[in-house]
N, C-alpha and C positions, 0 to 999 in steps of 0.2 A: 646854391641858388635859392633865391627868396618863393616867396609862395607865389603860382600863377592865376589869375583868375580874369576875366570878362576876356575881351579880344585881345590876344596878344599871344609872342612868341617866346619862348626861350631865348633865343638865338640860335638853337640845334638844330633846328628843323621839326620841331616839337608846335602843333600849332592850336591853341585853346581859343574855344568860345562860348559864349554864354551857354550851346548847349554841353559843353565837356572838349576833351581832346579829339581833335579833327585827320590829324595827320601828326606818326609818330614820327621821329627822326634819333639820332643817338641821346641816349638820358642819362644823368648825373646828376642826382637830387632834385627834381623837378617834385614842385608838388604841386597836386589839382585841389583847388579850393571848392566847393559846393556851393560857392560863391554866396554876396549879404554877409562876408565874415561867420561865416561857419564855423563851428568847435570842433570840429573830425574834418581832417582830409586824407587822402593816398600822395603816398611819396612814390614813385617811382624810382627806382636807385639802378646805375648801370652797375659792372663789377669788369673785374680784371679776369684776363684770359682761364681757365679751369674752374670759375667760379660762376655760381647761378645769380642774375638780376635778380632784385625781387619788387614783390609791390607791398609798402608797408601803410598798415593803419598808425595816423598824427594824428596826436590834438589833446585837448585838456582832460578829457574825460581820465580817468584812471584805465577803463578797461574797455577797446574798440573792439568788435567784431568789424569784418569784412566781408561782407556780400555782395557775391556775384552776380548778375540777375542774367539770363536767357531772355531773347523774346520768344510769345507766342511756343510754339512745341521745340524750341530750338532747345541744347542744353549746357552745359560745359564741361568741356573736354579739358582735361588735367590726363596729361602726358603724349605720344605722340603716336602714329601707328594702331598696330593691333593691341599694344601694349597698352592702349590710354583707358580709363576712366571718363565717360562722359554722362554718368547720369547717378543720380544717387537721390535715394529716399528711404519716407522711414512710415511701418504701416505699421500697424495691430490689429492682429484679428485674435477673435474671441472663437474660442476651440473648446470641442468637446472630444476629449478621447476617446475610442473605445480601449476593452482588456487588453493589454500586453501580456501574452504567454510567459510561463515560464523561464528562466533562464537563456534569453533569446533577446534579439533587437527585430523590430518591426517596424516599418515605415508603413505611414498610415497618411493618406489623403486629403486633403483640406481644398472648400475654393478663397479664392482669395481676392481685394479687391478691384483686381484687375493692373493692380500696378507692374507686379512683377513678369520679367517674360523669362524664357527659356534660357541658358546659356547666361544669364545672373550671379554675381556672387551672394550670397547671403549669410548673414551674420542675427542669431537670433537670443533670444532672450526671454527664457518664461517669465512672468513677471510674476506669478504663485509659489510658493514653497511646494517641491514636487515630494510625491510619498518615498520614504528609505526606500533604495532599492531599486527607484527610478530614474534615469537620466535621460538626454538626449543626444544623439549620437551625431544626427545630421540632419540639415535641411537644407532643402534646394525645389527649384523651380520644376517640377515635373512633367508640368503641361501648360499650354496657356489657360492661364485663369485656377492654375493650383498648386500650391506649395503642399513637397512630401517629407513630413517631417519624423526621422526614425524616434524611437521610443527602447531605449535599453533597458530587458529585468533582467538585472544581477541575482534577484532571491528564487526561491523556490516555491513559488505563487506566483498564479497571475495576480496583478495589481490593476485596476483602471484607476489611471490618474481622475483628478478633477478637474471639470472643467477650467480653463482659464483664459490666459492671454497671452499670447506671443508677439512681442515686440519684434520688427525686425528691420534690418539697418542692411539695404541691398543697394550693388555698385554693377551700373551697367558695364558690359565691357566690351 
């Protein structure tokens, strides 16, 4: 099926207008124009029984991202249930360690800013060269308003790291 754009139908029960898709119905290659002859559109594509629909980024460019937007505090939910994903961000905060003990993992305290809540996945990422000897073991959401991030010494010294920054890429759930 050709490209949809201003007021019109599929024929499927699929129904577009100037502001976007109105009312979906069964899809097979429908695609929404950003209408004025835009360069990037979404393809909506049905699929066959065992197989996932999806929504593809078209158009000239070489290389489309797809953005989904929420309104207002709303978010997007990617999968379904208890099992889904519906919120996702990416913060840095700027940390100062103290000593890590000897031979030992220590989770150490931080606040944060304000993004992250309890019950969070978190995926983090020093962005400094840490000192031999030092790693991190774990981070997670320990309170509201504070990320607790362990601090591994393998050597036989305490080491305090330096300060730095912790990247971090957290997925509500």
């Amino acid at each position: 099926m050709g490209a949809l754009d201003g007021n019109q139908t599929n024929g499927k029960g699929t129904n577009f207008d100037a502001g976007g898709v109105s009312t979906l119905g069964p899809l097979s290659g429908s695609t929404v124009e950003g209408g004025n002859g835009q360069a990037n559109q979404v393809v909506l594509e049905g699929a066959s029984a065992g197989n996932p629909p999806q929504i593809v980024a078209q158009g000239s460019d070489a290389h489309i991202d797809l953005q989904l937007l929420a309104k207002g505090g709303g978010g997007i939910r990617l999968g379904a249930g208890s099992n889904s994903i519906y919120d996702t961000y990416v913060e840095s905060l700027n940390l100062t360690p103290a000593s890590v003990p000897a031979n030992t993992s220590e989770e150490q305290i931080f606040p944060d800013n304000g993004t992250a809540n309890v019950g969070d996945v978190l995926i983090g990422n020093w962005q400094e060269a840490l000192p031999a000897g030092i790693s991190i073991g774990n981070i997670r959401v320990s309170s509201a308003g504070h990320i607790g991030v362990t601090f591994v010494n393998s050597t036989a010294a305490a080491i305090t790291p330096a300060a730095g920054t912790l990247k971090i890429l957290g997925f509500t759930v």
